[in-house]
C-alpha positions in Angstrom: -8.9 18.3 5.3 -8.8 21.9 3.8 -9.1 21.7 0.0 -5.9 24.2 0.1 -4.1 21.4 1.2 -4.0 19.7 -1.7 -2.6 20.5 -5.3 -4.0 19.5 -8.5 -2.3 16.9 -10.0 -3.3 17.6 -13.8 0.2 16.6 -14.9 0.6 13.4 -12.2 1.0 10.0 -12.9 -0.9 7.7 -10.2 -1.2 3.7 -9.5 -2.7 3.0 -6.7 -2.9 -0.9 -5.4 -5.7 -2.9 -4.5 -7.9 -0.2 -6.2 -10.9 -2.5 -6.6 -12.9 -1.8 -3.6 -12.9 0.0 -0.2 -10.0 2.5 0.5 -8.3 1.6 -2.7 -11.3 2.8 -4.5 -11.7 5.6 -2.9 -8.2 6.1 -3.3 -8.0 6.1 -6.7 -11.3 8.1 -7.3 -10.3 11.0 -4.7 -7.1 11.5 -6.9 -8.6 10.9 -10.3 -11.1 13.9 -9.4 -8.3 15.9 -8.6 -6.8 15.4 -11.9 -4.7 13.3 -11.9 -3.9 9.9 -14.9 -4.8 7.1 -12.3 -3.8 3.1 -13.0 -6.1 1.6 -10.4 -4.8 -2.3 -9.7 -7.0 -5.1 -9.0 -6.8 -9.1 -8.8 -10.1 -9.4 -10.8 -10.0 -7.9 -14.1 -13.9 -7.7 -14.8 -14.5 -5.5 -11.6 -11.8 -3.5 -11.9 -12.6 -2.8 -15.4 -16.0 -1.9 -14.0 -14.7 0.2 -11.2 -12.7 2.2 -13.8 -14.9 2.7 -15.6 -17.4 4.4 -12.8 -14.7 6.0 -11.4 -14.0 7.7 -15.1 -17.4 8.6 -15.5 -18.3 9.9 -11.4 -14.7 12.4 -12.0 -15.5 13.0 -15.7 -11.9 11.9 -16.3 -10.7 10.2 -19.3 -7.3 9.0 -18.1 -8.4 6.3 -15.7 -7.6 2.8 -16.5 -7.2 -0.8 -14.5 -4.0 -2.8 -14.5 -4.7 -6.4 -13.4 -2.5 -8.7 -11.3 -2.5 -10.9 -8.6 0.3 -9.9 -5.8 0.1 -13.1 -4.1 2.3 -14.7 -6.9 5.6 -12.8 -7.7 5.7 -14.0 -11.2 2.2 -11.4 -11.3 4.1 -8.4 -9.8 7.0 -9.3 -11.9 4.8 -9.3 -15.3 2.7 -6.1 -13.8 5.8 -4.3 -13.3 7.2 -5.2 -16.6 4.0 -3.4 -18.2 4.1 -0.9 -16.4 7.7 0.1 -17.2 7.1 -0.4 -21.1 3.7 1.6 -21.1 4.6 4.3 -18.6 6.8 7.9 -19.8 7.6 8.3 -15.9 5.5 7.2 -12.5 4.6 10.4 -10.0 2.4 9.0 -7.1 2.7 5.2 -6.2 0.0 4.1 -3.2 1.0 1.0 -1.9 -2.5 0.0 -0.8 -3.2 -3.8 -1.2 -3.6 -6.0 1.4 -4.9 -9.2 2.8 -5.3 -11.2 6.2 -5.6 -14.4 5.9 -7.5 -16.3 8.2 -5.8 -19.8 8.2 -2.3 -19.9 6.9 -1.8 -20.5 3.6 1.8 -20.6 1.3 1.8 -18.9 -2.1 2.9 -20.8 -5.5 6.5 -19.2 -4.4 6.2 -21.1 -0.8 5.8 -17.7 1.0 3.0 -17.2 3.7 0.4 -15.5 2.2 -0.1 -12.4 4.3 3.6 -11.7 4.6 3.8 -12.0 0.6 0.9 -9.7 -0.7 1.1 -7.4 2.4 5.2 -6.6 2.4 6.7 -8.8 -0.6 4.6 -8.1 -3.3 5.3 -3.8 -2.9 8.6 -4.2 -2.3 9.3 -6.0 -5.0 7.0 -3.8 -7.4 8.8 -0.8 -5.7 12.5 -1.9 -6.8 11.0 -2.3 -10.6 9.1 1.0 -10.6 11.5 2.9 -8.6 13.3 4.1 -12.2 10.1 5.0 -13.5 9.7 7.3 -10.4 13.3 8.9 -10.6 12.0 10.3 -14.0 9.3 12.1 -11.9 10.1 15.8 -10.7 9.2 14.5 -7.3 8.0 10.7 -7.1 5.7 9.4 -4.0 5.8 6.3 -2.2 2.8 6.4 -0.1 2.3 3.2 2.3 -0.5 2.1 3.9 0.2 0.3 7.2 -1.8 0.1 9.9 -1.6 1.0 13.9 -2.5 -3.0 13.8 2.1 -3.0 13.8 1.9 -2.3 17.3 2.7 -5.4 19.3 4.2 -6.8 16.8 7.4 -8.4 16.3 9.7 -10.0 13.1 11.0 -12.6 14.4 13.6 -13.6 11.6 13.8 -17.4 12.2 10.5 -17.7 11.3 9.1 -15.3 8.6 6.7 -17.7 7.2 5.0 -17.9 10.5 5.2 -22.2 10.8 4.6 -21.5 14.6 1.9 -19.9 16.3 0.1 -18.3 13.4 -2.6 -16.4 14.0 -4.7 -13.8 11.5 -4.3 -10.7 13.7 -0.9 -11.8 14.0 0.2 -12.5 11.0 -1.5 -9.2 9.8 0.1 -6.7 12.3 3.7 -8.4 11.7 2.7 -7.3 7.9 2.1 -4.1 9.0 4.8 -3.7 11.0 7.1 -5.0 8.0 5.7 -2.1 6.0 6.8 0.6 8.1 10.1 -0.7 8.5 10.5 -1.1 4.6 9.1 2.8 4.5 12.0 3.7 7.0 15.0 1.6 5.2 13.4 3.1 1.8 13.2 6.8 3.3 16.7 6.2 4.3 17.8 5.3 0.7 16.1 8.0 -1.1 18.1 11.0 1.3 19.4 13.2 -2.0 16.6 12.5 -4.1 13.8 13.9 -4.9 11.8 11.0 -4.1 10.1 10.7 -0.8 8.1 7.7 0.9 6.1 8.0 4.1 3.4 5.4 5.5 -0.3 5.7 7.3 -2.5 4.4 9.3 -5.8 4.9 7.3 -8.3 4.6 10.9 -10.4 1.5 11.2 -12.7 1.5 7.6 -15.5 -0.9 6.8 -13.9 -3.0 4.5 -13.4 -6.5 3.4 -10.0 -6.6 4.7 -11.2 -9.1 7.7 -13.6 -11.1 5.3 -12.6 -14.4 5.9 -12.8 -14.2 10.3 -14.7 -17.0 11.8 -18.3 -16.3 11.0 -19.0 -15.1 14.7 -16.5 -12.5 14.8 -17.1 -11.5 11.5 -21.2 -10.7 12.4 -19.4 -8.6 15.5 -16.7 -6.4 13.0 -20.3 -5.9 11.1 -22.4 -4.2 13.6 -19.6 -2.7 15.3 -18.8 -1.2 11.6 -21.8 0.8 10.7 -22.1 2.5 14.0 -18.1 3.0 14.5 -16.0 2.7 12.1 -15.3 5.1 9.0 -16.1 5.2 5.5 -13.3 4.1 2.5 -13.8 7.8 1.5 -12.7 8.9 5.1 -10.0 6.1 5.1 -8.7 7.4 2.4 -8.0 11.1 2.9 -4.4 10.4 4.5 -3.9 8.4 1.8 -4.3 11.2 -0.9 -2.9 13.9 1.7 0.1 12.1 1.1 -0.2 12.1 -2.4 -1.0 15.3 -3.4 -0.5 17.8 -0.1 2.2 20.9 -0.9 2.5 20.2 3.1 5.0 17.0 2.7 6.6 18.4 -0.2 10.2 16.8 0.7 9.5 15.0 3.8 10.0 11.4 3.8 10.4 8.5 6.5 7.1 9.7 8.6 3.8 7.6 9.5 0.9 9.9 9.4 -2.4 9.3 11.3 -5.6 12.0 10.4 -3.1 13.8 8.2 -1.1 14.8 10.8 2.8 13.0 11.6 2.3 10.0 14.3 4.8 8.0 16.1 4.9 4.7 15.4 6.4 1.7 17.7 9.6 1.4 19.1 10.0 -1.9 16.8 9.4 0.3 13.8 11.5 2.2 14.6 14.4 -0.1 14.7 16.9 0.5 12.3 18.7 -2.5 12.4 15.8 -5.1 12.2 15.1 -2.3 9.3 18.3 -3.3 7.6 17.6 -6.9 7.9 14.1 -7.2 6.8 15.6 -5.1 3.7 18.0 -8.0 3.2 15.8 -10.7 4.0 13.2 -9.6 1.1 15.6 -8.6 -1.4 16.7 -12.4 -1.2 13.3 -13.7 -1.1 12.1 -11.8 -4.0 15.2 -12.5 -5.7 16.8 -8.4 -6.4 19.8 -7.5 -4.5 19.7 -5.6 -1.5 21.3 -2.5 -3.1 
C-alpha cells in the first residue's frame, strides 16, 4: 500500500485484540510504528507482556502496553472493558482481531459455544462498553476482522450454539459471517456520528488460527502455508489501512479485501437477519439492544 495512504497517528489511541501473535501482532506493531499509543490484548499475560515489550523496542515507542483477558468468558470482557474505561481519556482506533476455531465443540463457563462467543460475543459486548470511550474521539474506528470463510454460511437462529451438525469450518465461517452482519447493524447505528466501522478479509495468513485441526490436515495447512499463504505482516495491512488511511475518512458499513472495498455475501448482506443477530446478542450478553 502507498505510505501516502496512511496518516500518522501521533495523537491516536489504539487496542487491538488478540494482539499476541500472528496478524494481531503485526497489527499492533504496524500501528505502534506509525505512532500511535497501542493496548495490544492477549489471553496470556507473560507473552503478551513479552510481545510488548519487543514491539516497544523494534518501533522505539514508549506508549505500548498489554491488557490481559480471556474473551471466552464474559465476566473477562466485562472486567477488561471496565479497565479500560477507568484508565483510558478517550479510545480512537478499536481492531476487533481475536479469534478462534475450535476443533470439537466446546461451551464456555456462560454455556455459549465457544467459537460463536470469542469470535462474535466477546467484541460485541466489548464494543457496547467502549463505544462511549470512542464518541470522545474526533473520529473513533471500529475495524473488524472477518474473513471470506462467511461465505456459505448461514445463522440459523434456532440453533446458535451449534447442538447439531457442528463442524470447525462451520462453526468458524457462521462466526465470520456474524461479524459482518454485526459491522452492518453497527454501521447502521453510527449514521450521524463521527464514528465509523467497516470489516476485512485479511487473505489466508500462516497463523495458529487452525491449530487444533486433526493432525493430518494440520501437516497439509503447513506445507501449503510456506509456499502459499501470506505473512501476518501482509495480513495485516487492511487491517491498519483501515485504521489509519485518510481514504475511509467517514465511510462506514464496507468489507474491504487488499485495501480495496469487496462485496460480501448476499447473507451478509441481510438486514433483517442483521437486526436479529443484534437482538439475539444483546440478550445473550445481557445489554439491551438499543
Amino acid at each position: 500500500m502507498p505510505p501516502e495512504q496512511l496518516r500518522t497517528l501521533e495523537d491516536k489511541v489504539c487496542l487491538v485484540t488478540g494482539a499476541t501473535g500472528g496478524i494481531g501482532e503485526a497489527t499492533a506493531h504496524a500501528l505502534a510504528a506509525l505512532g500511535a499509543t497501542v493496548i495490544a490484548h492477549g489471553r496470556d499475560a507473560a507473552k503478551g507482556q513479552q510481545i510488548a515489550a519487543r514491539i516497544a523496542r523494534e518501533t522505539g515507542s514508549a506508549a505500548v502496553s498489554f491488557v490481559q483477558a480471556d474473551l471466552a468468558a464474559l465476566a473477562e470482557v466485562r472486567r477488561l472493558g471496565a479497565e479500560l474505561d477507568r484508565s483510558l481519556p478517550r479510545l480512537d482506533v478499536l481492531v476487533l482481531n481475536a479469534g478462534v476455531a475450535c476443533a470439537r465443540r466446546s461451551l464456555t463457563a456462560d454455556g455459549y459455544e465457544r467459537t460463536f462467543a470469542v469470535n462474535h460475543l466477546a467484541p460485541f459486548l466489548l464494543t457496547h462498553l467502549l463505544r462511549a470511550k470512542l464518541e470522545r474521539s474526533a473520529a473513533g474506528r471500529i475495524v473488524v476482522v472477518s474473513s471470506e470463510a462467511h461465505r456459505g454460511a448461514r445463522i440459523d437462529f434456532d440453533d446458535l450454539m451449534l447442538e447439531r451438525r457442528y463442524s470447525q469450518w462451520r462453526a468458524y465461517g457462521r462466526s465470520k459471517l456474524a461479524n459482518l452482519l454485526f459491522t452492518r447493524f453497527l454501521a447502521r447505528r453510527l449514521v450521524g456520528t463521527a464514528m465509523t466501522c467497516n470489516a476485512l478479509h485479511p487473505g489466508v495468513v500462516r497463523t495458529g488460527i487452525f491449530r487444533e485441526a486433526p493432525a493430518l490436515l494440520r501437516g497439509v495447512l503447513s506445507a501449503v502455508s510456506r509456499l502459499l499463504l501470506l505473512s501476518p505482516e501482509q495480513g495485516a495491512r487492511t487491517s491498519v489501512y483501515l485504521a489509519s488511511s485518510t481514504d475511509v475518512a467517514g465511510r462506514s458499513g464496507d468489507y474491504y479485501i487488499r485495501c480495496k472495498p469487496a462485496q460480501p455475501s448476499q447473507a451478509a448482506r441481510d438486514d433483517a437477519a442483521a437486526d436479529r443477530l443484534w437482538a439475539a446478542s444483546a440478550k445473550l450478553v445481557g445489554v439491551t439492544a438499543a
